[in-house]
N, C-alpha and C positions, 0 to 999 in steps of 0.2 A: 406304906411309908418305910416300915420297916426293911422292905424286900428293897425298895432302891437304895436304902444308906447302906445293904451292904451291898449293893454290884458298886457304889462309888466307892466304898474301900475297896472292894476285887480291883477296880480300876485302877486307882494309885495306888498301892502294893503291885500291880503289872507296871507301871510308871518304873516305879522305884525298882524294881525288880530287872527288868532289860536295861535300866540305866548301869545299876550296878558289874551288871553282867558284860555289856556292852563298853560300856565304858567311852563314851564319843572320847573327850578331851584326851584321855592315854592315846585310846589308839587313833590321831591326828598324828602325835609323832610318828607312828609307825606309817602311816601313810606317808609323813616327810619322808623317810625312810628308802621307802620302796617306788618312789614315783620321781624324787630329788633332781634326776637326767632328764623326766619327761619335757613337753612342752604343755603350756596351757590348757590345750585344747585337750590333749590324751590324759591331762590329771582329771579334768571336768567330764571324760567321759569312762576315765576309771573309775573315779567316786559315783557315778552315777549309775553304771554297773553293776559293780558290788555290791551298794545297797539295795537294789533290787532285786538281784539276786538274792540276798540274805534274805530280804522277803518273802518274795516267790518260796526259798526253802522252810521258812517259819510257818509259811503258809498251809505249805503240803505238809508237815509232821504233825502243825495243831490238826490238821481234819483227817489222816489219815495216817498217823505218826505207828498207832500200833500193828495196824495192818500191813505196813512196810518191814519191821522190823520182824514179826511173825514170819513173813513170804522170805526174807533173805537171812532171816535167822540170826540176826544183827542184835548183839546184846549192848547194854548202855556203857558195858564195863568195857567192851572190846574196842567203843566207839571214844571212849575216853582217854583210852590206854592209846590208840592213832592218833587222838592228834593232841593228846601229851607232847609225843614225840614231836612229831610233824609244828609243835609250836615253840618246845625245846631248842630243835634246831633253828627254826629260825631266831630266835631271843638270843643263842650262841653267835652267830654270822654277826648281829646286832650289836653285841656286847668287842668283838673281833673291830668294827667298826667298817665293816664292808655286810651292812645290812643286804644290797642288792644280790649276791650274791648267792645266797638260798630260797631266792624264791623271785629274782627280776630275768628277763630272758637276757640272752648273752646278748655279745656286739652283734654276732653274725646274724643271729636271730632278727634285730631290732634293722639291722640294716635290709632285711630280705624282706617285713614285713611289719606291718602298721600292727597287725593283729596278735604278731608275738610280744609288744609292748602291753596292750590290752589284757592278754591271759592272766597278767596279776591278779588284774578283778575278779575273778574266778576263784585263785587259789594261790598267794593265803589270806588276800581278803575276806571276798565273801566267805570261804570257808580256808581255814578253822577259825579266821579271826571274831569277823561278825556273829557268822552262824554256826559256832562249832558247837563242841560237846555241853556247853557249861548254857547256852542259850537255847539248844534242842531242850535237853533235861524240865528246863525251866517252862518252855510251849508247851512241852508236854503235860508238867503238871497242871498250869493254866487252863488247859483244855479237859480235862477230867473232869470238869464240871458241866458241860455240856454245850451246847451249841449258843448260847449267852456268853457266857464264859469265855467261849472260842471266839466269835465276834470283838468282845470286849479287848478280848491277849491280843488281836490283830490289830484292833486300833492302836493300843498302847504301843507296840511294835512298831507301828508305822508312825508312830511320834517321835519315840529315839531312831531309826532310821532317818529323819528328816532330820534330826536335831546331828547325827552325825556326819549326814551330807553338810550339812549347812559347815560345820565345824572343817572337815574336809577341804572345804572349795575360801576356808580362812587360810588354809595353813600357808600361804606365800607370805599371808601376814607375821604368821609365827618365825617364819624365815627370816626375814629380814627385821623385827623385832631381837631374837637372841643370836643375830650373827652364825658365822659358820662353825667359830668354835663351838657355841652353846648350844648349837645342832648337834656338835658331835657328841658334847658332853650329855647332851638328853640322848641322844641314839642310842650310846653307852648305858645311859640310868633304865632307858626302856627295855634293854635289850635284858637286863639283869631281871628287872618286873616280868618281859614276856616268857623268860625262861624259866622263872619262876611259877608264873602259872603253869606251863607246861608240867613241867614235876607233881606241882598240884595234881593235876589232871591225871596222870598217870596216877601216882598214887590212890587216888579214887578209886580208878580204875580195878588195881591192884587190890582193891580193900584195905588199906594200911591206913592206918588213923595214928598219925603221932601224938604223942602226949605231951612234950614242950611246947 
């Protein structure tokens, strides 16, 4: 009895844990963001990309997270400190208020090929948004308890993954709820938040621990 009440805390502590990290609701806006020009169909099948993808990548760190990192010699500090950056900059483009910008493909691109509208999903969706440093970190510990543990962190993953698609494939609603200004002014508010975790992240990175 005892053994099951705590994989149900392990459970929701992994709940609470990918949600927080994850964050669906924030990063909806950032989906308005980056997909705003798409049509329908390419937002439905960017959200549904990138969450899988995020999976798929949560998947392979939980079962073989260290032995990856061993082989390429990838330290958590080195992986924090990319995509610090790599989220810095976007949260700045964001804040600029031409979020597409650092990380949507160009006109020529979009015009030459369905698939360069698509590559969002990829990057900086799935990574660094979904699946980056701060959600690796996090499978990782999840999984140091063993192959229960690892099962259980996948599930709970695969619940905020859904609950982020689901949030994703609302956001026309968000649209046209706060109008285009109040897009912009969230674009703006999000853009200060994702640039903010970047710096976070970096700073980890870095070892620097502020004291304010």
């Amino acid at each position: 009895m005892s053994s099951t009440t705590t994989l149900i805390g392990f459970a929701a502590t992994a709940l609470a844990g990918y949600f927080a990290i994850m964050n669906p609701i924030a990063n909806t806006a950032t989906f308005v963001g980056i997909t705003g020009k798409d049509d329908l169909d390419t937002k439905k099948a960017i959200a549904r990309q990138s969450v899988l993808l995020a999976f798929a990548i949560i998947a392979v760190i939980s079962v073989a997270g260290n032995l990856i990192f061993t082989v390429f010699d990838i330290t958590l500090a080195s992986l924090r400190i990319t995509g610090g950056i790599v989220v810095f900059v976007i949260g700045y483009h964001m804040l600029q208020g031409a979020g597409a910008v650092a990380h949507s493909p160009s006109g020529s691109d979009i015009a030459s090929s369905r698939e360069a509208q698509l590559s969002v999903a990829v990057s900086p969706l799935a990574v660094p948004i979904l699946a980056g440093p701060g959600t690796i970190a996090t499978a990782m510990s999840f999984a140091s308890g063993g192959w229960t543990h690892i099962l259980i962190s996948l599930l709970a993953f695969a619940v905020i993954c859904l609950v982020t698609y689901v949030c994703f494939m609302r956001s026309d609603q968000l649209v046209a709820y706060l109008g285009q200004n109040g897009l912009n002014v969230m674009t703006r508010l999000m853009g200060l938040i994702v640039a903010s975790i970047g710096v976070g992240m970096f700073l980890d990175g870095i070892g620097y621990k502020p004291t304010g």
